[in-house]
N, C-alpha and C positions, 0 to 999 in steps of 0.2 A: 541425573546426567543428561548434556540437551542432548539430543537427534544431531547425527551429520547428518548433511546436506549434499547431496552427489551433485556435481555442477550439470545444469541442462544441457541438452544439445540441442541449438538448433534444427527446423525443417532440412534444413539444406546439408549441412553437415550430418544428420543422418543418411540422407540420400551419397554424400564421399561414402559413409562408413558400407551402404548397401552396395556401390559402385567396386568398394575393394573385394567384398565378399565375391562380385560376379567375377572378379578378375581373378582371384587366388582360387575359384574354381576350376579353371582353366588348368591345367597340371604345368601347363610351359612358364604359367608365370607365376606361382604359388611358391615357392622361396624368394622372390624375389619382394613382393609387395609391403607385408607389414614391416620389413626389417629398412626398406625406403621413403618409404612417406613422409612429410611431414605438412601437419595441417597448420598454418596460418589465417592471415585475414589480408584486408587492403593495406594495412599499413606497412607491408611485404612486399605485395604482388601490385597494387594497387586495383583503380575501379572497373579496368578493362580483363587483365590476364587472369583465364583460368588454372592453367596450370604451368610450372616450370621443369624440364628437365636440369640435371647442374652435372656439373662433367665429375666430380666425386662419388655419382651414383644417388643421389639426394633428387627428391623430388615433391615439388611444393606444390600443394594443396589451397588455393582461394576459398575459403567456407564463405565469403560476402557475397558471392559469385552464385547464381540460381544456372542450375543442371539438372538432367533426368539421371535416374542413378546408371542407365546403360550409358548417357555421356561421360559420367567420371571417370566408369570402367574402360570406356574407353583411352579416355584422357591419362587415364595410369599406365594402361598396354601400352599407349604412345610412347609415353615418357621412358619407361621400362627399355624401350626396343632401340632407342637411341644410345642407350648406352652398350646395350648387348651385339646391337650391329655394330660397334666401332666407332659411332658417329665422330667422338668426342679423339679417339687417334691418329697421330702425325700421319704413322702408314697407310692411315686410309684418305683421308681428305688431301683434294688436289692439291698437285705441286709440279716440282721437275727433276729431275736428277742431274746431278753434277760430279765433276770429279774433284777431288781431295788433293793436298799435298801432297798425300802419302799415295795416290793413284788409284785407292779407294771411291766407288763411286759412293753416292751421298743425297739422301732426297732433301729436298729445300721446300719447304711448304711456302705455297702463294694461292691467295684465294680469295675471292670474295665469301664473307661468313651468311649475310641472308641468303644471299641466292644459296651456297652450301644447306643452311636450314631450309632451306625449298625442297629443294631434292632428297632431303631426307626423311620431312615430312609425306614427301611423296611415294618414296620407297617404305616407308611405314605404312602407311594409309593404305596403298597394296596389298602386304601382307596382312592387316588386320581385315580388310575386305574381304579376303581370300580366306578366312578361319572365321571371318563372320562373328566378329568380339564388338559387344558394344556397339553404340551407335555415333556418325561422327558429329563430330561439332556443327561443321559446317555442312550448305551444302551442296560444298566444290565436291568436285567427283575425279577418281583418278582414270575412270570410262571414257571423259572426254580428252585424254591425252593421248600422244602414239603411243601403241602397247608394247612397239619391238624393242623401247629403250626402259621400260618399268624395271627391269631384272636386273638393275645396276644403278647404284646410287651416281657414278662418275661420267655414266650415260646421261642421266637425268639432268645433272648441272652442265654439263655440253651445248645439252639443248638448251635448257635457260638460258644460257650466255646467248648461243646462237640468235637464240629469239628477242633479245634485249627485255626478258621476263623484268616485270615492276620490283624490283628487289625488297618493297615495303609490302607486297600482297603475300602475305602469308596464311592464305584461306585456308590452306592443307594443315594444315598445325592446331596444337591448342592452346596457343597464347592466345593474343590478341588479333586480330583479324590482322594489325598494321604492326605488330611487334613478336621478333624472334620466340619461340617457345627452349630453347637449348644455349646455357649460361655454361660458360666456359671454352669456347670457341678462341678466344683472344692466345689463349697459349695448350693446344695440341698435346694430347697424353702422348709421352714418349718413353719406351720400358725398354730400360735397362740396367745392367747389373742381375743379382739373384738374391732371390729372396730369404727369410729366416732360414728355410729347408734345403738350399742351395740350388733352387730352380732359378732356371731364368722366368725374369719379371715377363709379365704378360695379362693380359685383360682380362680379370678374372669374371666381371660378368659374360664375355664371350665365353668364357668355358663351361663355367656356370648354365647359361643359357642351353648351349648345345648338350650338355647334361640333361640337363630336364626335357630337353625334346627325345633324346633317345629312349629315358626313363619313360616319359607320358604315353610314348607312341606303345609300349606292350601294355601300359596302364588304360588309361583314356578311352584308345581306340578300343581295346579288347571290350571294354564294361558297353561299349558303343553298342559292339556287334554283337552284345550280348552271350559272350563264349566262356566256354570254361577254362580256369587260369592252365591246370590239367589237362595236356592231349593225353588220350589214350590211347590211338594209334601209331603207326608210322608218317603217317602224309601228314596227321596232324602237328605229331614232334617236327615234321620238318614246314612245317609253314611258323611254328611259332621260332625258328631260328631268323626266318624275316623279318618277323614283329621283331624281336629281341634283338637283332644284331645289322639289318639291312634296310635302314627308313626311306630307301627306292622305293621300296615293297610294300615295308610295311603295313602301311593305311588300307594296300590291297589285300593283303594277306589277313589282314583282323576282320574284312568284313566277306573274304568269301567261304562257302561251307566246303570241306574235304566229304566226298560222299566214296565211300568203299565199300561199294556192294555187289557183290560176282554176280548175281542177278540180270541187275540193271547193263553192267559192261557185257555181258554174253549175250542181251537181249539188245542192245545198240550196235555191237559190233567195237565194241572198245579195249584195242589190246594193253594199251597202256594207259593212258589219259588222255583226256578230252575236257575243254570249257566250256560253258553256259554263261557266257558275260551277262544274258537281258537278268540272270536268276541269281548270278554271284555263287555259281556251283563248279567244283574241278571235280571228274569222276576221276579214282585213279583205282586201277586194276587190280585188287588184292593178291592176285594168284599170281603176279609179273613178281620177279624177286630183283629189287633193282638196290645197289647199293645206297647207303643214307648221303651222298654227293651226288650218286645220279638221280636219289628223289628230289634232291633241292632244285638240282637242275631242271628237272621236268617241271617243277609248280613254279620255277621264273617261268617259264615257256609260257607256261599258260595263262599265267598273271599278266604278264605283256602281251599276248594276245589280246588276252580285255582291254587292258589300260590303255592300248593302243587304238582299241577302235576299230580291231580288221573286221569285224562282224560288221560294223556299218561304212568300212570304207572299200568295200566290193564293188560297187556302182558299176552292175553289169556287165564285170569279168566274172569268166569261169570258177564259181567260187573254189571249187577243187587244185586249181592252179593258181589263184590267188592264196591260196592257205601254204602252197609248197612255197610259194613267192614269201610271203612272209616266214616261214618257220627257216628258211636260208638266212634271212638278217637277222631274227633273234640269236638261233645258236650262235651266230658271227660273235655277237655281241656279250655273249654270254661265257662262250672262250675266251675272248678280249679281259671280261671283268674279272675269270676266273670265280665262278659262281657256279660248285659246282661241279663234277666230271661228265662229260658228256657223255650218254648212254650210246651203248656198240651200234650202226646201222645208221643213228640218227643223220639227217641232213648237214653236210656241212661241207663248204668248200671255198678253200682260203683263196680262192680267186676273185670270187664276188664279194670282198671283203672292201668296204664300201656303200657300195653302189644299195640305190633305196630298193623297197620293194616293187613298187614298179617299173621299175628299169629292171630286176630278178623278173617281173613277168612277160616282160614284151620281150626278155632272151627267151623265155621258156615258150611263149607261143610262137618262136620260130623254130622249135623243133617238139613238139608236142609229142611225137611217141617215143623220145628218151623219157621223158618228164609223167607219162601217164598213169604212171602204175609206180608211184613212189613212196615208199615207206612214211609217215607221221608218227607220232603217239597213237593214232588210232588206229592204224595199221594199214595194209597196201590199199590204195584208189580210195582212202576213206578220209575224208577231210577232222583235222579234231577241232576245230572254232564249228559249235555248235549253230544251225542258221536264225532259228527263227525262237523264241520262247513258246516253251509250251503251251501256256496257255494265256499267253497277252499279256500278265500282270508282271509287275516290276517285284521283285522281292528279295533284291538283295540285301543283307544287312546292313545296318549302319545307313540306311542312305535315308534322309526324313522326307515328308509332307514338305514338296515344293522343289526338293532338287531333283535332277534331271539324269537319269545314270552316265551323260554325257559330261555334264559338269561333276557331278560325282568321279568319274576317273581323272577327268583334266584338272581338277584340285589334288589327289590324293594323289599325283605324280609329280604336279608339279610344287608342291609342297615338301614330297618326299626327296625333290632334287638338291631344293634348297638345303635341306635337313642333312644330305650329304658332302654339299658345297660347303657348309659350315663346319663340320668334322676334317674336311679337307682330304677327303679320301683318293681325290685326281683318278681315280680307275673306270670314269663314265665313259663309254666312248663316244667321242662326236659326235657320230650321226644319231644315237640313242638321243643326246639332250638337246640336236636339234629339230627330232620330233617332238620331243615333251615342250621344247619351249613354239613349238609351232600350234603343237594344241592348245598350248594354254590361252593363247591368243585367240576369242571370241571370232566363229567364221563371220566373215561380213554376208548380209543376207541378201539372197538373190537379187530381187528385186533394184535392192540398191546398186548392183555390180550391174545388174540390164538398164539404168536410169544411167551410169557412168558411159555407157558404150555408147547410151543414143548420142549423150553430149559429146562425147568425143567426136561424134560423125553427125553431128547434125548441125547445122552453125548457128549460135544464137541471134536473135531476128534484133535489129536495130532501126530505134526510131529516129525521126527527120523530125524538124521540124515546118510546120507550111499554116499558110493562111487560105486554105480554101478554106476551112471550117474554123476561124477565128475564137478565138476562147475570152470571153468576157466577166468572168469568172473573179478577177482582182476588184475586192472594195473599194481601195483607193484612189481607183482611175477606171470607173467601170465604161467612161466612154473611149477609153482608149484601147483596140485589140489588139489583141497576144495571140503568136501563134500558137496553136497547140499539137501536142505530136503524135504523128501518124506514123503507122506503119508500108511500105510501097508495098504495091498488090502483088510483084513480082517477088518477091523475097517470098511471101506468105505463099504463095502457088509451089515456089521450087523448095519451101519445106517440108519434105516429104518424106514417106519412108515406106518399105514395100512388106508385107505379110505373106507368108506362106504357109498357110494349116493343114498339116497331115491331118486328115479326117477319116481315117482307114480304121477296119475295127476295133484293129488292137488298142488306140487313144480312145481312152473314158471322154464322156462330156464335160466331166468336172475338172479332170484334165486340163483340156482347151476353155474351160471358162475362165480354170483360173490363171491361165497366161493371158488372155487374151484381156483380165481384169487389168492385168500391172500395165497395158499395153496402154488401155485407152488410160490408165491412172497421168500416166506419163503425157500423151497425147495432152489431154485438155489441161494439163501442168504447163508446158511446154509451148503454147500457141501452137501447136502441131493443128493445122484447119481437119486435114484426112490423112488417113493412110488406103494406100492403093494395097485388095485383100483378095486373096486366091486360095480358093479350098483346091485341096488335093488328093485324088486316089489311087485308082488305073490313071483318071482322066482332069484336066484340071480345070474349075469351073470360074471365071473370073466375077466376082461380086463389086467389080470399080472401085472407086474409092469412098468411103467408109469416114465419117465425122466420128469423135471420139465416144457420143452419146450412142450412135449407132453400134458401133463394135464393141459397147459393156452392156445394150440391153436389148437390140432386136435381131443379132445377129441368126442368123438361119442357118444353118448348118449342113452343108452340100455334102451326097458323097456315102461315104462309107465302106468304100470296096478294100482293094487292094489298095498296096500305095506305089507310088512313083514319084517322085519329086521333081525330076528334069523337066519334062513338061509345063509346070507351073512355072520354075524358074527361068525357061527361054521366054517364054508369053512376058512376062514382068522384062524382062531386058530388054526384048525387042518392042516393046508396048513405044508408042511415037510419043505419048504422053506422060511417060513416066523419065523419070533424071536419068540422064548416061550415067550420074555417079551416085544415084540415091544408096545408100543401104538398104538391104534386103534382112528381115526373122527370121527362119526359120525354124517354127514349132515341132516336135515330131516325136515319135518315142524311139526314134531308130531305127526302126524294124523297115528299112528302106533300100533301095539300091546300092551296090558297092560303092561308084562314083559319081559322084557330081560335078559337072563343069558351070561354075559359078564366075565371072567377072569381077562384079561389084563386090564393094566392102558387105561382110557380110555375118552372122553369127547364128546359132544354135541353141534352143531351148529345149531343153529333156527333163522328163520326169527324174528324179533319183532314180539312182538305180538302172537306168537305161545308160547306153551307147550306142555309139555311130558305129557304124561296120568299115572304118576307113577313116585313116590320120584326117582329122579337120584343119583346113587353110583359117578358118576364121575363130575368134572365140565362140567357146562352149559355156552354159549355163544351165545351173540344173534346179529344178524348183520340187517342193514337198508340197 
């Protein structure tokens, strides 16, 4: 009898079959892949497209088409997420409303379909970056876009329209560079009527989809953090009702550890509960008998402490009074979502319901002895956001080699926002997802925000053009001169800008090296010739004006006393030589006089973590 013969496969086409494996590893999208796919060649797709998504849920495969198998896997998630976010439905994609005969209103879809594919390759590419699947095709980036409009596919095509975007550059997708990747655009899924079972029609990849995100998030995350399926406590049974039932949480909940040991709470001073964001640890007080709603409630408390960020958004308030400043808007919010019963005593007051945490603490430091001796989870005058980590090292779970416990909470919130926006649960309140969606947004970094302030007050230098110095320089006519262009001496004299360095002891040297680096960075960027530079302590020692080489490598450093600021700053205004309307640095750590009488436009450089002792007239900036 002969031998069958099993047909080959392809280099390339192994690397589809390795691409699906990394994707069906993924728990979100493992019902969804082998039962989609289908692998073709060019005589389908032709010699440019990688992949297609199709509005029946079909998705084509190019095997003649050379890819890394992380690009396939990509290229599948892609294809997969278009269908599961709606792409392909009337309710979602642009249109207008209008009214009916019957007085009925009625949407009417109108739309450009690339640009539409634009924006949703965009909105994809997002979330895949954001879960870190695969790698992309291209390599447009969704970093280089505004970030405030990512979170919505109908923001996305606004903009495009707005911008008169190339409707052929399709570099976000995985078709072709110059062609749509999403077939079936032409006629809009529309569900209506009820199905076999007597359901109303509906997109059953979206349900599908948000199935497996709920499922994944106690699966996935759990195997992440390494925990057991099994709580055997109470704090533990109630963190895994987050994983199980709440993907706000979730992500948080899988990866911090429940620690219940009367020891450690007796020997901290912890009556109920307390966080350790840098370690990913909630203590909670064995011997507190708190109903199974008011533990749920306490470990949101503490979970958004972390995920929020209060441990590093102190920046030299009172941490004790920043902690009651926040635990007033979580319980707020935690009432609102009904998550939970509130435990007796706790903070709460339906007045400041609203209002952010700092606007809670600048009411609280106008009256500081109502406020000083206030109850938390960890009981009277004791803050429960733990300050500092034990002992330096990161070791929360779930968090790998390379992420940041920063980015680590700004994904698993705002991940888990999404995960609820897709359930449609509508119980988030406001101001909750307009912190999550303000963290998600990468902060812009100092430097760059002190490079925006010179430009805005420093006026870009323009050139003339003149023949005193003739430029002979043209091949074609070297005996004919050309002016060449110059800058006027006075423009470059009155571009200037004024320095003022606290030099008192409390500022490190490294400190003031490394403002004073971004300073001259921007100087010799800038045609900036000097800056006029005044050390400051008790006494302020004027060092003249200052070349940008000067102020990043010989600078000498005056001083070290006490500090005073006014001083320097009257000398700099009344100086005959310096601009009536120059802008004025000021470097400092804070630790300064109540007030300053300043003129000039002017702004402030502080270490993290430090403040002014007094509302600032100018912008503030803070460097790490």
């Amino acid at each position: 009898m002969a031998k069958r013969h099993e047909a080959k496969i392809n280099e390339n086409e192994q690397r589809i079959r390795d691409g699906m494996k990394i994707t069906s590893a993924n728990g979100i999208f493992s019902s969804f892949v082998y039962s989609s796919i289908v692998i073709c060649g060019r005589e389908k797709l032709g010699k440019k497209v990688p992949a297609v998504s199709n509005a029946d849920g079909k998705i084509f495969l190019n095997k003649d088409i050379y890819l890394s198998s992380k690009q396939w896997a990509y290229a599948i998630a892609h294809c997969i997420l278009h269908n599961c976010f709606g792409h392909y439905d009337a309710e979602k994609v642009p249109g207008y409303m209008t009214e009916g005969a019957d007085g009925k209103k009625k949407k009417v879809v109108s739309f450009n379909k690339k640009i539409w594919n634009i924006a949703c390759d965009i909105y994809v590419d997002k979330f895949l970056n954001d879960i870190k699947l695969g790698e992309p095709l291209s390599t447009s980036t969704v970093t280089s876009l505004p970030q405030g409009m990512l979170d919505d596919e109908l923001k996305i095509y606004d903009f495009l329209i707005r911008e008169n975007w190339d409707e052929n550059n399709q570099a976000f997708g995985v078709g072709a560079p110059d062609m749509m990747d999403m077939s079936g655009l032409d006629k809009p899924l529309v569900y209506e009527g009820k199905d076999l079972w007597g359901n109303e029609k509906h997109n059953e990849f979206a349900s599908r989809f948000a199935c497996s995100i709920v499922n994944s998030v106690s699966q996935a995350i759990s195997d992440a953090a390494d925990r057991q399926r099994v709580a055997a406590t109470k704090g533990e049974l109630a963190a895994e009702w987050f994983i199980n039932s709440f993907p706000l949480l979730g992500a948080i909940a899988a990866s911090f550890k429940i620690i219940e040991d009367i020891e450690i709470c007796h020997a901290d001073d912890i009556k109920i509960a307390a966080v350790d964001a840098w370690n990913g640890e909630i203590y909670l007080n064995p011997s507190v008998r708190l109903s199974t709603l008011e533990l749920r409630f306490v470990l949101a408390h503490e979970f958004l402490h972390a995920a929020l960020m209060h441990h590093r958004r102190c920046e030299g308030r009172d941490p004790y009074l920043w902690n009651i400043a926040t635990d007033y808007v979580i319980n707020g919010w935690l009432v609102e979502m009904k998550i939970g019963t509130l435990p007796e005593n706790a903070l709460y007051d339906s007045e400041l319901k609203g209002m952010s945490a700092e606007e809670i603490y600048d009411r609280i430091i106008e009256d500081i002895r109502t406020f000083q001796k206030q109850l938390t989870f960890r009981g009277y005058g004791l803050g429960d956001i733990l300050r500092n980590p034990l002992d330096g090292r990161k070791r929360i779970n779930g968090v790998g080699a390379g992420v940041s416990l920063d980015e680590f909470y700004r994904n698993a919130l705002a991940q888990g926002l999404e995960y609820e926006e897709m359930r449609g649960r509508g119980l988030i309140p406001a101001g909750l997802v307009e912190e999550i969606r303000a963290l998600a947004i990468p902060p812009i970094p100092w430097d760059v925000k002190l490079a925006e302030w010179f430009d805005a007050h420093i006026r870009p230098i323009e050139k003339y053009r003149s023949y005193a110095h003739p430029s002979r320089r043209q091949s074609s006519t070297p005996d004919i001169p050309r002016p060449r262009s110059v800058y006027r001496e006075s423009d470059l004299k009155s571009r200037t800008f004024g320095v003022v360095i606290d030099t008192s002891g409390s500022m490190s040297t490294s400190e003031i090296g490394k403002a004073l680096g971004a300073i001259a960075s921007y100087s010799a960027a800038k045609d900036v010739a000097a800056a006029r530079v005044i050390f400051c302590d008790a006494d302020a020692y004027d060092a003249g004006y200052m070349s940008p080489e000067e102020i990043a490598g010989r600078v000498k450093v005056i001083g070290r006393g006490g500090t005073r600021l006014q001083p320097a700053i009257s000398l700099l205004q009344r100086a005959k030589d310096f601009p009536k309307d120059g802008p004025i640095l000021i470097i400092t750590d804070g630790e300064i006089e109540d007030h300053l009488d300043i003129k000039n436009e002017h702004a402030y450089l502080l270490p993290v973590g430090c403040r002014l002792p007094f509302k600032a007239r100018g912008e503030v900036f803070y460097f790490d």
